[in-house]
C-alpha positions in Angstrom: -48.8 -25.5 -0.9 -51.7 -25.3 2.3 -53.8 -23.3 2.6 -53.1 -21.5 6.3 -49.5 -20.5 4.5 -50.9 -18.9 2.0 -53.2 -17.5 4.3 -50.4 -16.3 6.4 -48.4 -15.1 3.7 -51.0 -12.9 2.6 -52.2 -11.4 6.0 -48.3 -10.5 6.7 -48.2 -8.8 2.9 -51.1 -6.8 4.5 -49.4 -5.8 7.8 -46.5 -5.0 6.1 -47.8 -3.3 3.4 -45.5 -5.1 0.7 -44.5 -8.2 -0.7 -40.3 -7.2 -0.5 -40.5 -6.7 3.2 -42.9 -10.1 4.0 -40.0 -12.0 1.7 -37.3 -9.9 4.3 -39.2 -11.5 7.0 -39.7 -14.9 5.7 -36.1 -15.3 3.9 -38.5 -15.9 0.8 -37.7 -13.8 -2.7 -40.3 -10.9 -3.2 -41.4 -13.0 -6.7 -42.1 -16.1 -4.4 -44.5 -14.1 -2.2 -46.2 -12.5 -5.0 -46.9 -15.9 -6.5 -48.2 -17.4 -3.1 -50.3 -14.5 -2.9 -51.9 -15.3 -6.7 -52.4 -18.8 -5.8 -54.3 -17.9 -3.1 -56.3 -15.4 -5.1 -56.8 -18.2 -8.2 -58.1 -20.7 -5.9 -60.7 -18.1 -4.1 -61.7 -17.3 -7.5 -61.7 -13.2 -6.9 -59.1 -10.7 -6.5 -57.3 -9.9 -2.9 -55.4 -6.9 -4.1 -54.8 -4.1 -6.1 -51.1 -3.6 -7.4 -49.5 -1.4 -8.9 -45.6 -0.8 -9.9 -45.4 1.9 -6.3 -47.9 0.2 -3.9 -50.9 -2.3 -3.2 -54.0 -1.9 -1.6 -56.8 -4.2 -0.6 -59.5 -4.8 -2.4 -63.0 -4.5 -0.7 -63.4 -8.2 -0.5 -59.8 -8.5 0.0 -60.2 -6.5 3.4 -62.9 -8.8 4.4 -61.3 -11.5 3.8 -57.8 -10.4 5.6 -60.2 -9.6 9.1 -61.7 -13.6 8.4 -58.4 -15.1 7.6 -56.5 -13.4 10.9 -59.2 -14.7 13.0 -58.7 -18.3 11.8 -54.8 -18.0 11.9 -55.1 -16.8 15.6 -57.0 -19.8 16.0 -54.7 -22.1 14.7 -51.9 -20.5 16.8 -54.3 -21.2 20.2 -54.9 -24.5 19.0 -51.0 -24.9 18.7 -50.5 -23.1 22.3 -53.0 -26.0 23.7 -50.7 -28.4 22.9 -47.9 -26.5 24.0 -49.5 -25.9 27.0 -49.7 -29.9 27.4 -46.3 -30.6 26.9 -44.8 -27.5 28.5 -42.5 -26.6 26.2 -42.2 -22.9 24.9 -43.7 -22.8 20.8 -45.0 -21.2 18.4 -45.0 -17.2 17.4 -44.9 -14.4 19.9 -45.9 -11.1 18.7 -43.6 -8.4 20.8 -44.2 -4.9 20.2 -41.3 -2.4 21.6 -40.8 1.2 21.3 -38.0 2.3 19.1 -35.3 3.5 20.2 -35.5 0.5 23.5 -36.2 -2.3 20.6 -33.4 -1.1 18.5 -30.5 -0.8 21.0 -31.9 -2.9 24.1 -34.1 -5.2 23.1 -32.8 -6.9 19.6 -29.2 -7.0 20.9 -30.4 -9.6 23.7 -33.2 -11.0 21.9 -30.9 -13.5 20.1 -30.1 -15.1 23.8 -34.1 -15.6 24.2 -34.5 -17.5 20.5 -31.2 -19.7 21.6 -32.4 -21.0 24.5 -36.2 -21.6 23.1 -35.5 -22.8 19.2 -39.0 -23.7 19.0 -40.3 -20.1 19.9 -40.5 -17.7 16.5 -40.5 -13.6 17.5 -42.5 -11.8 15.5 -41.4 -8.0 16.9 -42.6 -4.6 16.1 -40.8 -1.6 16.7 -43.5 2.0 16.8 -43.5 4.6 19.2 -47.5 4.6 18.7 -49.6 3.7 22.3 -50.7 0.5 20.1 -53.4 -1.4 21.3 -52.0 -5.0 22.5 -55.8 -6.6 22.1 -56.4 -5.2 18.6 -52.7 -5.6 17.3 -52.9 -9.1 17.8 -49.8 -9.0 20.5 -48.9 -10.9 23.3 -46.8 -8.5 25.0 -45.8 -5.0 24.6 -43.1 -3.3 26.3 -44.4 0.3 27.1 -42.1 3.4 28.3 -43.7 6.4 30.5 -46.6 6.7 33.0 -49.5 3.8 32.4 -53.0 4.4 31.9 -55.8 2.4 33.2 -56.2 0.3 30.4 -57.4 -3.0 32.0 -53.4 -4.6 31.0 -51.5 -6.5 33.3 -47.7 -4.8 33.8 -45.0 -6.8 34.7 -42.3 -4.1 36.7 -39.4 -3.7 35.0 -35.5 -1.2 35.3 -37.1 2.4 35.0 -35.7 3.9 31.9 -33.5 7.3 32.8 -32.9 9.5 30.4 -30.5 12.6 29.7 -30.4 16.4 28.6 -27.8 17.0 26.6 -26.4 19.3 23.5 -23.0 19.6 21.2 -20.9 21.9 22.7 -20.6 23.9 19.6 -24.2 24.7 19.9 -23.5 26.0 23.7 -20.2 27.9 22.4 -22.6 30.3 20.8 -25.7 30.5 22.8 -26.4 32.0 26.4 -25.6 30.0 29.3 -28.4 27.4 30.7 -28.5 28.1 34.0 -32.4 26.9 34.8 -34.7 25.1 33.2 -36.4 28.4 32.0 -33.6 29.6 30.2 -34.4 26.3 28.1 -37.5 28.5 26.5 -35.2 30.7 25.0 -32.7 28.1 23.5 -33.4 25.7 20.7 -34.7 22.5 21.7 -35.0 19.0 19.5 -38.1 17.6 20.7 -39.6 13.9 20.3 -42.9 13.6 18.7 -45.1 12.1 21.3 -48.3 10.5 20.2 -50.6 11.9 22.8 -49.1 15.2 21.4 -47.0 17.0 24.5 -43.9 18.7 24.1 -42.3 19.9 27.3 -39.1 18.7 29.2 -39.4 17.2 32.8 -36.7 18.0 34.8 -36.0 17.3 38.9 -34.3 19.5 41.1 -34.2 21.3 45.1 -37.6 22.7 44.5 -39.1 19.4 43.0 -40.3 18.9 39.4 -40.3 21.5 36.9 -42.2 20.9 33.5 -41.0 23.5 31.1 -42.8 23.7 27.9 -40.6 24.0 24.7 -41.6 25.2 21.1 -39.1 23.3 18.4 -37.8 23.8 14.9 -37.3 20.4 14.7 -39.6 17.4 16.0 -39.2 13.7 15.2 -40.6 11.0 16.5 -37.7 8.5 16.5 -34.7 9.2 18.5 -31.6 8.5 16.2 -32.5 11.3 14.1 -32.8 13.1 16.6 -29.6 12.3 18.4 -28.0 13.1 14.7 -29.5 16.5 14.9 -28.6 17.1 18.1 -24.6 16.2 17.2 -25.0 18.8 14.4 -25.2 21.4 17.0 -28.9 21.9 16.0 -30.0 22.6 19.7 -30.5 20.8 23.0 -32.3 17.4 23.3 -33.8 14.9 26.1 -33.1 11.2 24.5 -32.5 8.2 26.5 -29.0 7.5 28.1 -28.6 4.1 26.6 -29.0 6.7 23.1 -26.1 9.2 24.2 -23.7 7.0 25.8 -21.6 6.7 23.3 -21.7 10.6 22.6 -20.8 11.6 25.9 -18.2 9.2 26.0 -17.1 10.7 22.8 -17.5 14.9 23.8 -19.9 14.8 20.5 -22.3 15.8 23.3 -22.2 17.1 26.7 -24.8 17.4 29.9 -26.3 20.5 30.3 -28.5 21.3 34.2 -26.3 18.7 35.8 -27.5 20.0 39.2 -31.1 19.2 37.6 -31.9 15.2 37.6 -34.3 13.8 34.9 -37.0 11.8 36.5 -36.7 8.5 35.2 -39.6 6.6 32.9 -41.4 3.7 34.7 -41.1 1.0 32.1 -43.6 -2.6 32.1 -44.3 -5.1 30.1 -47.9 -5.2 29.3 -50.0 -8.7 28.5 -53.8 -8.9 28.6 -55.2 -9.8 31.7 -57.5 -12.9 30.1 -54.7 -14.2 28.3 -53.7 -17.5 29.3 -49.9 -17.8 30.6 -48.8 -20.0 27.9 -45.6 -21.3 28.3 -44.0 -19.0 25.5 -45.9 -16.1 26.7 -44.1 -17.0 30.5 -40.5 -17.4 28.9 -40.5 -14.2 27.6 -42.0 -12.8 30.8 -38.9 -14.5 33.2 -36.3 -13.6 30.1 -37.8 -9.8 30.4 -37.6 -10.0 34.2 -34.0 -11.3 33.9 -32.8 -9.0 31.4 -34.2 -5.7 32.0 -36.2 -5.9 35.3 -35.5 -3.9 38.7 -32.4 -6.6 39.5 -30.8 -6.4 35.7 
């Protein structure tokens, strides 16, 4: 077996911190992986990781050698994109990084319709609500929710992402009536774990934008568990619409300030301003701008 794939294999063990999940990713068995990654440790002659029956974890020339061997894969895949480049035709891996809830129940669903029409195109996509850095992740794009910061990325526009306050209405049944968004400071409220740390809910009504800060019980940084919670009758909750749909639909969850309008979330797709438009990077650009830009 070459080198580069037992290179690659081992680097992807590394970013996903075990050997079962690389073998989910690859459609390999976890014992396959684990042997790729012993070949590649007998012919270095020294020892990559340290395992144990619960976890792994590099060794100290094991995490030098992961930083050298990433570098020389990216430059194998910029060597491929040349020649892509050349012949015009979308190839190789793109590395997509989405928030969450968006990746789960926007992004996979059509993602299929992308990899259909460019079979030579492999997605590599990572789902986090971290602000992840798109330089250092190794990404090529990364679809990002919320207000930008300067951070030297070019944004391609795309549908601003609205977004809904709801609650069960067995949690309303036995709490006082929310009239304004004050009277949300005395109720419960399910809050999202923001990475930068803030926990208020934004709200738009006749005298313009009202940030009311909120204390929770209950704060998660993913929004189906939050959305579960919320069904519970645990308390109110700001989740996006595309989230609650189906429980409004359903009565499992109702609006509550409905005079009050939630400002939607700008949403972009950010790529680095010296990277050049390869002709996978610009697929994915004009099936993002199809798919979930201002016309979708």
């Amino acid at each position: 077996m070459d080198r580069l794939t037992l290179m690659a294999t081992f680097v992807r063990s590394v970013e996903l911190g075990s050997f079962s999940a690389v073998a989910d990713e690859l459609n390999l068995s976890p014992q396959l992986v684990g042997k790729q990654v012993k070949m590649l440790e007998q012919h270095l002659g020294v020892s990559l990781l340290n395992r144990t029956t619960r976890k792994q974890s590099l060794t100290d020339f094991g995490r030098t050698f992961y930083e050298r061997a990433k570098l020389i894969l990216a430059d194998v895949d910029a060597a491929e994109e040349m020649a892509a480049v050349t012949r015009g035709v979308p190839s190789g891996r793109l590395r997509i990084n989405a928030p969450v809830t968006f990746g789960v129940s926007t992004l996979s669903p059509r993602l299929l319709e992308y990899m259909v029409r460019f079979p030579q195109v492999s997605v590599d996509l990572t789902l986090s609500n971290e602000l992840v850095d798109l330089v250092e992740g190794g990404y090529d794009a990364v679809f990002r929710i919320g207000e930008l910061a300067d951070s030297g990325m070019k944004a391609l526009p795309l549908k601003p992402y609205p977004m809904v306050l709801c609650a069960a209405p067995a949690y309303l049944a036995r709490r006082p009536a929310i009239a304004t968004p004050q009277d949300l400071q005395t109720h419960e409220c399910l809050a999202f774990a923001y990475s930068d740390g803030r926990s208020h809910i934004r709200l738009e009504g006749p005298e313009g934008v009202v940030d009311v800060p909120i204390k929770s019980r209950l704060t998660i940084n993913q929004g189906d568990p939050l959305l579960a919670a919320a069904v519970a009758g645990l308390g109110v909750v700001m989740l996006p619409l595309e989230l609650v749909k189906d429980a409004l639909r359903a009565g499992t969850l109702v609006r509550v300030l409905t005079p009050y309008e939630m400002p939607v979330s700008p949403m972009n797709l950010l790529y680095a301003p010296d990277r050049r438009l390869t002709p996978k990077l610009q697929s994915f650009m004009d099936f993002a701008r199809a798919a979930f830009g201002p016309q979708a």
